[in-house]
C-alpha positions, 0 to 999 in steps of 0.5 A: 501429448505428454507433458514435459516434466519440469525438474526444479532444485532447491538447495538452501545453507543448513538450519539447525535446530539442536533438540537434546544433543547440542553437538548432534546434526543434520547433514548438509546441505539438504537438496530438494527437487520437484518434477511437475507432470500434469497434477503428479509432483516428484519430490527429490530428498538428496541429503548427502552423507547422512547414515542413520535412520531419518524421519521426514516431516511433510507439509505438501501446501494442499492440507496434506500434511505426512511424516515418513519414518525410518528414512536411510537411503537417498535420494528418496522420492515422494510422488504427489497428486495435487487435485487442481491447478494452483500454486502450493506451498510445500515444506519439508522437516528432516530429523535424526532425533536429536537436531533437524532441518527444514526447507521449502518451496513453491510449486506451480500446477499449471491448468488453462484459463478461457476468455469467451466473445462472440460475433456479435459483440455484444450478442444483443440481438432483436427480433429482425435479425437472423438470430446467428451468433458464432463463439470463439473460446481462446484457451491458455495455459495448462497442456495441449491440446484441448477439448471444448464442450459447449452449453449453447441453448442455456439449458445448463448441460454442456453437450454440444462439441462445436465446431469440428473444423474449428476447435474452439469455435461454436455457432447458434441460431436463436429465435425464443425472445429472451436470455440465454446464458452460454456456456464454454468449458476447456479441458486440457491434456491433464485433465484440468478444465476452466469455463467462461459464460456469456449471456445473449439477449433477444429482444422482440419489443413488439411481442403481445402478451394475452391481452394484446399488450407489449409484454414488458413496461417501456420504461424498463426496456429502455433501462434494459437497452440503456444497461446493455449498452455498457456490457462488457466494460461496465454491465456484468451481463445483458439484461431483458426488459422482464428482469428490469421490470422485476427489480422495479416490482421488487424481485432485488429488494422486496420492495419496489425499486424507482425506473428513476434510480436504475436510470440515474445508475446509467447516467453515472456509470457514463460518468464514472468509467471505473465503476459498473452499473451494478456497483452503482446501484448496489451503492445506492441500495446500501443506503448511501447516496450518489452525492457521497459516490459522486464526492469520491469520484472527483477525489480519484480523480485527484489523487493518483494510485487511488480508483474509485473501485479501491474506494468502494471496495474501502467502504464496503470493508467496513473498516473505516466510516465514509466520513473518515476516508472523504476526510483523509481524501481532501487532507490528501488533496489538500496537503499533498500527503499520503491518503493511507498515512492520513487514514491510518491517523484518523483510525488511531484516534486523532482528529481531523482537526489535529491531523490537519494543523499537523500537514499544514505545519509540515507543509510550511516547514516543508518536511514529511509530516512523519519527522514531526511524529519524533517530536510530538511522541516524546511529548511536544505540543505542535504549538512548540513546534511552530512557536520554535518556526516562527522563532527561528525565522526572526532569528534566521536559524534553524528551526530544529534548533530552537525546539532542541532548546526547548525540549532541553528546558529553555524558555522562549525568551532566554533562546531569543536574547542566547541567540541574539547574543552568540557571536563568532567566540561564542555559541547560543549553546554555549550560552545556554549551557552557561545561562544568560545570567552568568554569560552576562556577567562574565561578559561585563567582568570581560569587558571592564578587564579589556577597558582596564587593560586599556586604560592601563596601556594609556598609563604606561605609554604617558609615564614612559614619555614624560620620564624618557624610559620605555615601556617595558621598565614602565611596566615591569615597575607597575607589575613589581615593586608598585603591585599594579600602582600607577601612583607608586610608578608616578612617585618613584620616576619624580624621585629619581 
């Protein structure tokens, strides 16, 4: 069956890139189509209006890099053969000399992928059974229809079509105690193949070797059996009793390696569900111990978006020490923050102990710790910033005003008694701009000029009722002729 061609256009606004010339350029738009077949991609160059000689410039995203010269006519096509199915990313350069523009895309190759069970499953067998085991390949993906070749027997060389009937399907009777790699490869319409392996296991526990003894140490059986019961989720393969008693010789390491710890890794791998057992036991045999393995556990468990996986994969990068992340766990935990904004604090060189004190102080001001960073990278202490909380709360204001204060040269003391002081006619600002010397010193020129005033109205009222004249005559006298003299005013009435 021939694969349907998919056409893709890709029309982008012009960029240009004058080079000598500055009035000089490339005509617009540049159109770009591509034509999948198979592993063949048709380039389609459509520049409309252009007339003079162009050169294109390829990059085709599989290291094939091209420049086609003396380009005149388009459309113009270019025909690639990519070598295997991926997604490429592919640009383009026009140039007439003087100015270019450039393009690019995506195109996608698509080739099949293969998913192997049996019947059974787990294909874990022992010596009382028939030895049948029947495979089915589902295949996806890639171009109908597809061929199946098979390596049943685990020698290595795919020679076995399977069923004939049932394309996709294989069967095998086993009876040689031991394990057998199986083998499936797909190939599509285009060519292009993928494969998928399945181990098998015979057990026969009961086979003598020379001396009339079991052929394997029971220990290692009962691992290999207590292992074989995780496959698929959480054991990479099926292991014989032969291959455990190795690792316990020395065949992983080079030296010997405890039944104990190969069994305590199947205790923890039914505990921890996101792990294998050959994660776990790699973990120990990298020199760190399950306590650690066992820590990180229980903080993904209690951090969300973050598996024990993520973690693992975090250690083994060796970008961080485990004592920073089990740090950045628990202040995570602890503070309910951001596990990557801690950890990328504690690489930036700060303490534990100042990233802690540094959550604590946002979760009791209840802001992100990020808003703190404005302040303490201008140069405020973290004291300041919870010394001015503290402040503000005696104060009943706005914490962020206080610090404001202090960033300004403030002190402590003189932003208490300003805020004590502000009323509805006058600010804390304001008094702070002011001073508090100099506010408080107009405030009592202030209130000795309104207790004079008053004392004043007091005075005129009096006169104007003894003398049986108003007040208005009162005052006009006071601000006149006797230039704000009660004396003169008493006088001058008694005289007249």
């Amino acid at each position: 069956m021939k694969r349907a061609r998919l056409f893709t256009y890709i029309v982008l606004a012009t960029l240009l890139v004058p080079t000598t010339a500055a009035g000089a350029q490339v005509s617009s738009p540049l159109v770009v189509g591509t034509a999948v077949s198979c592993s063949s991609v048709e380039f389609v160059v459509n520049a409309p209006g252009v007339s003079p000689a162009y050169e294109l410039s390829w990059n085709l995203g599989d290291d094939v890099v091209l420049v086609e010269e003396g380009i005149s006519e388009f459309p113009h096509v270019l025909v690639h053969d990519y070598l295997a199915a991926g997604e490429y990313v592919w640009s383009i350069s026009i140039s007439d000399g003087t100015a270019s523009e450039q393009t690019g895309g995506t195109v996608s190759i698509e080739g099949p992928s293969v998913n192997l069970t049996s019947d059974p499953f787990p294909p874990l067998l022992n010596a009382e059974s028939d030895g049948l085991v029947t495979f089915l390949a589902e295949a996806e993906g890639g171009e109908t229809p597809y061929t199946y070749t098979w390596d049943l027997n685990g020698d290595g060389v795919l020679d076995d079509p399977g069923d004939p009937e049932s394309p996709g399907a294989a069967s095998y009777i086993y009876s040689e105690p031991g394990k057998v790699v199986v083998q499936v490869r797909v190939t599509d319409a285009c060519g292009f193949s993928a494969s998928a392996t399945l181990p098998v296991l015979l057990n026969d526990p009961e086979e003598e070797d020379e001396d009339g003894e079991g052929s394997c140490h029971p220990a290692a059986q009962k691992i290999a059996d207590g292992i074989n019961v995780l496959f698929p989720d959480q054991a990479e393969t099926l292991y014989t009793c032969e291959e455990i008693y190795d690792m316990f010789v020395g065949g992983l390491t080079g030296s010997q390696l405890g039944f104990g710890i190969l069994d305590h890794a199947i205790k923890l791998a039914e505990s921890i569900e996101d792990l294998t057992w050959e994660e776990i036991r790699d973990w120990h045999l990298d020199g760190t111990g399950w306590g650690m393995l066992a820590q990180l556990d229980r903080y993904a468990e209690a951090v969300d978006g973050i598996g024990i996986g993520d973690l693992l994969e975090l250690v083994k990068s060796g970008d961080y020490e485990f004592a920073d992340i089990r740090t950045a766990l628990r202040y995570t935990v602890r503070f309910d923050t951001n596990f990557e904004d801690v950890l990328a604090r504690l690489d930036a060189g700060a303490s534990p102990g100042e990233i802690g004190q540094l959550y604590r102080t946002a979760q009791e001001l209840d802001i992100d710790p990020t808003d703190l960073d404005t302040y303490l990278d201008a140069g405020v202490r973290l004291s300041d910033i919870k010394h001015a909380a503290k402040s503000a709360d005696q104060l009943g204001i706005d914490w962020v005003d206080v610090l404001d204060a202090v960033e300004a040269g403030h002190g402590w003391g003189e932003i208490k008694q300003a805020y004590q002081l502000a009323d509805d006619n006058v600010s804390a600002e304001e008094i702070l701009a002011m001073g508090i010397k100099e506010y408080r010193k107009q405030s009592r020129e202030q209130e000795q000029a309104t207790r004079q005033e008053e004392r004043d109205q007091r005075m005129a009222a009096q006169i104007a009722s003894k003398f049986g004249v108003s007040e208005d005559a009162v005052w006009a006298l006071y601000k006149g002729t006797c230039s704000s003299d009660w004396g003169c005013v008493r006088k001058y009435y008694q005289k007249n």
